[in-house]
Structure formats: structure tokens, C-alpha cells
Backbone as JSON Lines, residues from 0, in Angstrom:
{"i":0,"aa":"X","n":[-15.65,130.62,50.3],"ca":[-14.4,130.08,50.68],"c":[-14.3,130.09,52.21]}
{"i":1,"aa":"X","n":[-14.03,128.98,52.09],"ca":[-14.11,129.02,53.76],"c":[-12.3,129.09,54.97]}
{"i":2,"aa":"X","n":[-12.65,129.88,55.29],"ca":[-11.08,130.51,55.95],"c":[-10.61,129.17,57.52]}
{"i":3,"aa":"X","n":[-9.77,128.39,57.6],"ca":[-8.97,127.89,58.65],"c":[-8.73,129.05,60.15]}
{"i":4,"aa":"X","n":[-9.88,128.61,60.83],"ca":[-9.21,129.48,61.61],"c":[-7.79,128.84,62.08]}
{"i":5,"aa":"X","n":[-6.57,129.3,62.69],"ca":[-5.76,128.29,63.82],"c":[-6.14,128.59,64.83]}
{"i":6,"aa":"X","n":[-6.33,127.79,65.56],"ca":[-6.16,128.25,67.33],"c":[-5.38,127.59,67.8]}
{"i":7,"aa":"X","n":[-4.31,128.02,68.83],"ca":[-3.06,127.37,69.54],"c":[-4.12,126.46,70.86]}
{"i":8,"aa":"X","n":[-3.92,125.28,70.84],"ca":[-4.42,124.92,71.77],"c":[-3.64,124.9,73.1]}
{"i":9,"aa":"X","n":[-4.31,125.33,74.56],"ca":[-2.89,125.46,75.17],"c":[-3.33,123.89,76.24]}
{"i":10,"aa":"X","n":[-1.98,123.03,75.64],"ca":[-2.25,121.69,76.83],"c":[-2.27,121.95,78.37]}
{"i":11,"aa":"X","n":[-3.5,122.28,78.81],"ca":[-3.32,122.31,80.2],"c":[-2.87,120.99,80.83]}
{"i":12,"aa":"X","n":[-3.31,119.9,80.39],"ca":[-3.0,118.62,81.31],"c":[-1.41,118.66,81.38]}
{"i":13,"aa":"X","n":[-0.74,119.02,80.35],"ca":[0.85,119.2,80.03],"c":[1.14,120.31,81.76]}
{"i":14,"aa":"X","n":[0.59,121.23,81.07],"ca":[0.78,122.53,82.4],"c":[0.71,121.86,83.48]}
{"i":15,"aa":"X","n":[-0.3,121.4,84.0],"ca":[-0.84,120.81,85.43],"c":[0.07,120.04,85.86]}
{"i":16,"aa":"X","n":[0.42,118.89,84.86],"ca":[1.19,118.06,85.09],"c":[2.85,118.77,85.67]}
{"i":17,"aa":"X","n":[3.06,119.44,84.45],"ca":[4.55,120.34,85.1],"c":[4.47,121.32,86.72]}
{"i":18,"aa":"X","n":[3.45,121.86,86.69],"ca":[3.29,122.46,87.85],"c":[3.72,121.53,89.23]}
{"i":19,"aa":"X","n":[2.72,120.47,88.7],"ca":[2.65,119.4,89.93],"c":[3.77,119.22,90.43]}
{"i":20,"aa":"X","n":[4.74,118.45,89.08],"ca":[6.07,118.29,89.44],"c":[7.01,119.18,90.32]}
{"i":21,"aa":"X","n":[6.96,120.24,89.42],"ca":[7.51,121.32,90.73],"c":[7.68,121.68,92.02]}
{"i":22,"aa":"X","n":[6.26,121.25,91.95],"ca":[5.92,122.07,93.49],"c":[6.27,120.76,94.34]}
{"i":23,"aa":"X","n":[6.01,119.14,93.75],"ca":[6.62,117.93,94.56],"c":[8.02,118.01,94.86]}
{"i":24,"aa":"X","n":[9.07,118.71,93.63],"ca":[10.43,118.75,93.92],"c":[10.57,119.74,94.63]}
{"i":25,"aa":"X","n":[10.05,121.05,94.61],"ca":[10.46,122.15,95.3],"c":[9.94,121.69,97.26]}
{"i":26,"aa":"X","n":[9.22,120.85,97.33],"ca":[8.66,120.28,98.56],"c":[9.67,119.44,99.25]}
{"i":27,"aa":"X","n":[10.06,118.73,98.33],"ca":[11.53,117.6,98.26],"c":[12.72,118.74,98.92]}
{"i":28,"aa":"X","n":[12.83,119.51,98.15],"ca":[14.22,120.05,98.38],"c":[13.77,120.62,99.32]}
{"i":29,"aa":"X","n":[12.81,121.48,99.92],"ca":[12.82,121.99,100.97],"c":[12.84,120.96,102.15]}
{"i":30,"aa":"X","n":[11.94,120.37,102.62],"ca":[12.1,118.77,103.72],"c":[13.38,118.61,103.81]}
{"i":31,"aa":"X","n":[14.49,118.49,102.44],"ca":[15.94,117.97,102.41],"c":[16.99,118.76,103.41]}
{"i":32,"aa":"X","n":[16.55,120.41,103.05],"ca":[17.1,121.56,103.66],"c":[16.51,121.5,105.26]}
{"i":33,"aa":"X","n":[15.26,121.2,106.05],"ca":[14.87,121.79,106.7],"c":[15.29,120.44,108.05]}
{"i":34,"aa":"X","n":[15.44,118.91,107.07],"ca":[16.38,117.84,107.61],"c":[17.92,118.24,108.15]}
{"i":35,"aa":"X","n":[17.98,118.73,107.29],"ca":[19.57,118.92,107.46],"c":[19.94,119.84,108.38]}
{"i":36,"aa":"X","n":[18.82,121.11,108.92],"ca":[19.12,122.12,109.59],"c":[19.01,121.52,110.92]}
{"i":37,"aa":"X","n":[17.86,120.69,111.12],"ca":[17.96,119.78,111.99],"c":[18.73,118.87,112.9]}
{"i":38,"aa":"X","n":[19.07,118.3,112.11],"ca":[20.5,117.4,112.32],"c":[21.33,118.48,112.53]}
{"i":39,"aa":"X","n":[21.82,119.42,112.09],"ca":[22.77,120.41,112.91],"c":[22.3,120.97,113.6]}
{"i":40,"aa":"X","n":[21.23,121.41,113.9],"ca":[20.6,121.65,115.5],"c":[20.64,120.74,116.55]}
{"i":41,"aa":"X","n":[20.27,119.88,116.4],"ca":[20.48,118.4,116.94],"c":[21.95,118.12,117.28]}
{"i":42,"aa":"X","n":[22.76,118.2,116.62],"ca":[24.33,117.76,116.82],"c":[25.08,119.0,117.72]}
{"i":43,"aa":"X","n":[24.69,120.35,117.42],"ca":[24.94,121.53,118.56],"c":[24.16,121.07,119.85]}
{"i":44,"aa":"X","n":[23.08,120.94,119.8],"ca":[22.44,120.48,121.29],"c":[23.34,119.35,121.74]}
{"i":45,"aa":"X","n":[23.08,118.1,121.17],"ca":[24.13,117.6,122.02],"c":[25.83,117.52,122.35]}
{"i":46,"aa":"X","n":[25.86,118.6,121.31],"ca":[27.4,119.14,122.24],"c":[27.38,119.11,122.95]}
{"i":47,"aa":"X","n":[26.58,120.41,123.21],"ca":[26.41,121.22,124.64],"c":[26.1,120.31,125.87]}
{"i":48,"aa":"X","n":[25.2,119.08,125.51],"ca":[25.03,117.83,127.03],"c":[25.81,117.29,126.9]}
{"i":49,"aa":"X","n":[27.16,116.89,125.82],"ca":[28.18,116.08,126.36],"c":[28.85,117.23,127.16]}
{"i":50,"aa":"X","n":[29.17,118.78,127.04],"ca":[30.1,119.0,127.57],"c":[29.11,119.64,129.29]}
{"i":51,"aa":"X","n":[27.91,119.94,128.98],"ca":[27.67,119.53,130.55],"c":[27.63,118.31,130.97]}
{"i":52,"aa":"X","n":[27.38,117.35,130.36],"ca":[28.29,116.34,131.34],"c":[29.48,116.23,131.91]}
{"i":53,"aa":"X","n":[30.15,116.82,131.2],"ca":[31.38,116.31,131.42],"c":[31.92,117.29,132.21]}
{"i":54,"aa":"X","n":[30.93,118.69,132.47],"ca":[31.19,119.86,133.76],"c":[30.73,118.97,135.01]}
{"i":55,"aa":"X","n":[29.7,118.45,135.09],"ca":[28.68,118.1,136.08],"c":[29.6,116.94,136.72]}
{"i":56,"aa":"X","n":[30.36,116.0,135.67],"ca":[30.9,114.99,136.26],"c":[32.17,115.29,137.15]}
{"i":57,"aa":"X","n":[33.13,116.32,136.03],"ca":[33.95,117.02,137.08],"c":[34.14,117.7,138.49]}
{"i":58,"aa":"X","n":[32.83,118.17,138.51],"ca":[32.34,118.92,139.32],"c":[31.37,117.64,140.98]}
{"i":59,"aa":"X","n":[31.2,116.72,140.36],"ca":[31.31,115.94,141.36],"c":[32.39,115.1,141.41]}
{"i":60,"aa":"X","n":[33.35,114.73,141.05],"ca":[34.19,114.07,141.77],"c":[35.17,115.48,142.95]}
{"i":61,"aa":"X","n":[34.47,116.77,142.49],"ca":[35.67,117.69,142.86],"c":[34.88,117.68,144.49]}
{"i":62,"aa":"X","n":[33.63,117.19,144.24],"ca":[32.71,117.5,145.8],"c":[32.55,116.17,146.26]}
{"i":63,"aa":"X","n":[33.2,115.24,145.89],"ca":[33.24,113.61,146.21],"c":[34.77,113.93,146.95]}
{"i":64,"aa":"X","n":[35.87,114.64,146.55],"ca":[36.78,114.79,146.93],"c":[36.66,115.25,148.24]}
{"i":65,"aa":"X","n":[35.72,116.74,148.07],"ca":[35.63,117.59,149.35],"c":[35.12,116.83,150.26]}
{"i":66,"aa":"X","n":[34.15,115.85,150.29],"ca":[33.73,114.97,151.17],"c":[34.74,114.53,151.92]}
{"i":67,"aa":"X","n":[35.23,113.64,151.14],"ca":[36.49,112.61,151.63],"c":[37.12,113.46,152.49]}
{"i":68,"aa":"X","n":[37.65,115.29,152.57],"ca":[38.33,115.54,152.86],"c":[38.09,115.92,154.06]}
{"i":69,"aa":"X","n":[36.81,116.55,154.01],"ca":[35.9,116.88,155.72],"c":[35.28,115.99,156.24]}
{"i":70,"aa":"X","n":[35.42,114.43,155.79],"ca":[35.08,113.64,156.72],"c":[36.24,112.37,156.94]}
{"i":71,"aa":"X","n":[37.45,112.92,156.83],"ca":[38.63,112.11,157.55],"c":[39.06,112.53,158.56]}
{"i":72,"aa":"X","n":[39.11,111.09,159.23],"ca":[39.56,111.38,160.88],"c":[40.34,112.42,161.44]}
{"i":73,"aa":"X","n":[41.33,112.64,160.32],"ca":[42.16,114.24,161.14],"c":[41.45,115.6,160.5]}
{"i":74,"aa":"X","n":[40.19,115.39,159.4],"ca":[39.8,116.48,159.58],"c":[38.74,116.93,161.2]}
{"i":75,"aa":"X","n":[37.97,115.78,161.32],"ca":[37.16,115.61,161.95],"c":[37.69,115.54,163.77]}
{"i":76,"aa":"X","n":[38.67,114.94,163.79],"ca":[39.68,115.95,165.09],"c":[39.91,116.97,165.37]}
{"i":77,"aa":"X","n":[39.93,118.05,163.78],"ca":[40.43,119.5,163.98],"c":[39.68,120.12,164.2]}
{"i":78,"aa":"X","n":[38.37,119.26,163.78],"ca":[36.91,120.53,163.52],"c":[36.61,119.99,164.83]}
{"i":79,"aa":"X","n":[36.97,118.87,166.04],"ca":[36.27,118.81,167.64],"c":[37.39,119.89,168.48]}
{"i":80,"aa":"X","n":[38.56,120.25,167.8],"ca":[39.9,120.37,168.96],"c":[39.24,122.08,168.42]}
{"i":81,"aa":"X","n":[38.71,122.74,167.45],"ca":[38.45,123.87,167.43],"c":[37.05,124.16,167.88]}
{"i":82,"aa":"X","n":[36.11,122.79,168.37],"ca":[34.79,123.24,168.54],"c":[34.1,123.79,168.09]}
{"i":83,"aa":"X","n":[34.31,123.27,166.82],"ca":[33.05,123.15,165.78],"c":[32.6,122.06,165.55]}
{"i":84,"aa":"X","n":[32.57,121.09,165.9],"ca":[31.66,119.54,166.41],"c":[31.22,119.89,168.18]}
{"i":85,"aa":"X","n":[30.1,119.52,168.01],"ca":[29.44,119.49,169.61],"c":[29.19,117.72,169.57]}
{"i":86,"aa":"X","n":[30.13,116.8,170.16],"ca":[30.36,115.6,170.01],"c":[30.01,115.43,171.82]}
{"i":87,"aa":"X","n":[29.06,114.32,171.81],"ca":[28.89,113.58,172.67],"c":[29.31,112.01,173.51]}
{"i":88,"aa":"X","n":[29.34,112.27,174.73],"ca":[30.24,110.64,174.73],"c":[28.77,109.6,174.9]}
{"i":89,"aa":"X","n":[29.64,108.52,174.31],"ca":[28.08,107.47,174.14],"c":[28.13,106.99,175.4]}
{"i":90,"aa":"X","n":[26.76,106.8,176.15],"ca":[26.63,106.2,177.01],"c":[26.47,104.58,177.14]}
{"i":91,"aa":"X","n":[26.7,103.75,178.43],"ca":[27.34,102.56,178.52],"c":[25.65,101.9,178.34]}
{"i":92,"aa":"X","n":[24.55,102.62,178.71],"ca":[23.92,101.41,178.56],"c":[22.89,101.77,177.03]}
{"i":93,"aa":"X","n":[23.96,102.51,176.03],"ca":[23.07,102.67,174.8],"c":[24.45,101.76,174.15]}
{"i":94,"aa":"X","n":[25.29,100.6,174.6],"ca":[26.38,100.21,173.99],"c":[25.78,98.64,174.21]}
{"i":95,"aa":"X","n":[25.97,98.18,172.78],"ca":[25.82,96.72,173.37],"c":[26.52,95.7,172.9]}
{"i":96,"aa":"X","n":[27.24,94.98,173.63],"ca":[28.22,94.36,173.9],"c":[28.26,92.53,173.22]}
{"i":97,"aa":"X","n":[28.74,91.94,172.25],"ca":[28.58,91.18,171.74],"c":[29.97,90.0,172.6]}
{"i":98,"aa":"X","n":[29.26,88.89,173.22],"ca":[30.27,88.17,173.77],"c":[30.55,86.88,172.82]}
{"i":99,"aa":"X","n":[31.55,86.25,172.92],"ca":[32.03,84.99,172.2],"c":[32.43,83.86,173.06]}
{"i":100,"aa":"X","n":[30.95,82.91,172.85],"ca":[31.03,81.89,173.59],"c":[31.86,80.78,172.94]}
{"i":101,"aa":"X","n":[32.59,80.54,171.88],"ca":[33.44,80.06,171.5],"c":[32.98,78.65,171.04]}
{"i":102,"aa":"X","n":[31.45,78.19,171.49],"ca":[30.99,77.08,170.51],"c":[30.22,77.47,169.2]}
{"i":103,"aa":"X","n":[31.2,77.67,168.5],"ca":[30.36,78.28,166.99],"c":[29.65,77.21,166.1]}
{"i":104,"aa":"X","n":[28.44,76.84,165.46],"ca":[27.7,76.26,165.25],"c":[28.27,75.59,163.87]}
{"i":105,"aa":"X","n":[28.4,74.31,163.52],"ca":[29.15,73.88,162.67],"c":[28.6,74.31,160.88]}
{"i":106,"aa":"X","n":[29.48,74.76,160.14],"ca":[29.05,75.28,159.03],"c":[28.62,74.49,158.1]}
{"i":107,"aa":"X","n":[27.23,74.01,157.71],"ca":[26.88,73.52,156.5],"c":[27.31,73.39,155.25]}
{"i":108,"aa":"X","n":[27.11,72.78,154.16],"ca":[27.52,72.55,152.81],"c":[26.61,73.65,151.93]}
{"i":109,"aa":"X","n":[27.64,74.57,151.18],"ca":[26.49,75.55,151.03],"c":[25.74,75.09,149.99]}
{"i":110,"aa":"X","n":[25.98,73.51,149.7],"ca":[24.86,73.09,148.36],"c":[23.45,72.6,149.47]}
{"i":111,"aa":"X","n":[23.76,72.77,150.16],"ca":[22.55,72.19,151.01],"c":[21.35,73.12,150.58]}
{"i":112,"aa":"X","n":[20.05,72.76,150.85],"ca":[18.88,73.06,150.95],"c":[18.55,73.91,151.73]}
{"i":113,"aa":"X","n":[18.93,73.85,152.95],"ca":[18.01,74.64,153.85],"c":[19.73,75.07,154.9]}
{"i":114,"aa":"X","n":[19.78,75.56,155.35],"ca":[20.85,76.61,156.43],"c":[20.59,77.08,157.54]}
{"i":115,"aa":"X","n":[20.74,76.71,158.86],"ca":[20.3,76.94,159.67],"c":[21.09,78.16,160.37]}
{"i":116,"aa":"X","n":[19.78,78.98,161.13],"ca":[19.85,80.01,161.51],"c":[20.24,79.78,163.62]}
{"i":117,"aa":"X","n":[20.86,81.0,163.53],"ca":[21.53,80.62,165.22],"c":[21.34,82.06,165.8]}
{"i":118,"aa":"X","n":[20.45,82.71,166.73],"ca":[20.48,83.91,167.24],"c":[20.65,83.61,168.5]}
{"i":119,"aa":"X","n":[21.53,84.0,169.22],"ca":[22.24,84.06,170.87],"c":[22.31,85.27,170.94]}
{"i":120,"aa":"X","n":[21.13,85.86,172.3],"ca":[21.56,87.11,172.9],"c":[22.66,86.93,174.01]}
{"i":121,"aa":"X","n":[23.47,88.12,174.57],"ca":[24.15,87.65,175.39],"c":[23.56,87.94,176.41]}
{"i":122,"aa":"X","n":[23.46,87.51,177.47],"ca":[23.4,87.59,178.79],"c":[22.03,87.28,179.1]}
{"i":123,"aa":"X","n":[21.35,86.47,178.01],"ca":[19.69,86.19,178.45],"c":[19.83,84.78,178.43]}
């Protein structure tokens, strides 16, 4: 008499196959998570350069200001009348003197082609 053995066969291709899957979704969800941490890393960083910009920009108009303020004529009086400018007087023959001979050269059509050029030194 001959006895049946059973043997459980175990489907590896079944196994393999499930494994596979897994480890593709568990790959999935991680990438998904490690995206996302990203993008909020990413979105904190550029906080932080909009709001240094927006120090840096403040911060020059506040030294665009200071300019303006130490280089207007009544600052720039106060700082010669206290002698802190060492200001020099210009001399007459580093000055040069533009005269108006009063025949000014008649003005062209500015659709014209070509425009003529007029250089008059004075006194040569």
C-alpha cells in the first residue's frame, strides 16, 4: 500500500513577488516623506532670504538716507565752518570758461540721416 505523502508546497514566486511589492511601496512612501521634508526645508530657507531681504533693503535705504544727509549743502557747510573738510579754492587757470558766440548752428530734421557735428573752442 502505498502511503500519499503531502508536502505543502511553499510558492516562492508568490513570496518574491509580495516582497518585491513591499519594498517598491515602502521605497514610494519613503521618497514621498523625504519630498515633503524637503519642500519644508526649502520653504524655511526661503523665509529666511525674503526676510533678509527685506533687512538688507531696509537697511539701505536707511544708508541711502544717511548719504543724502552728509552730502547736502548745509551739511557740507557745517562740516567746512567746523573744519572737518580741508576744501581748496579752484584755481583760475584749472577753470574753463565756455563763451556764447550766439551763431548757433541751425538744427536738422531729426529724421535725417546723418547730423552734423560743431566743436568751437573758445579763444582758438
Amino acid at each position: 500500500m502505498r502511503t500519499k505523502s503531502h508536502t505543502n508546497p511553499i510558492a516562492i514566486g508568490n513570496i518574491l513577488k509580495m516582497v518585491v511589492i513591499a519594498v517598491i511601496a515602502g521605497l514610494v512612501a519613503l521618497s514621498y516623506v523625504w519630498m515633503k521634508h524637503q519642500m519644508h526645508a526649502l520653504g524655511n530657507h526661503q523665509k529666511q532670504m525674503e526676510r533678509r531681504l527685506d533687512d538688507l533693503r531696509l537697511r539701505n535705504r536707511v544708508a541711502a538716507t544717511h548719504i543724502a544727509e552728509l552730502t547736502s549743502t548745509a551739511s557740507l557747510q557745517r562740516q567746512l565752518a567746523q573744519g572737518r573738510l580741508d576744501l581748496i579754492q579752484i584755481q583760475d587757470q584749472r577753470i574753463v570758461r565756455l563763451e556764447h558766440t550766439g551763431d548757433l548752428p541751425e538744427i536738422p530734421d531729426p529724421a535725417s540721416e546723418m547730423l552734423p557735428v560743431v566743436n568751437h573752442v573758445a579763444g582758438y
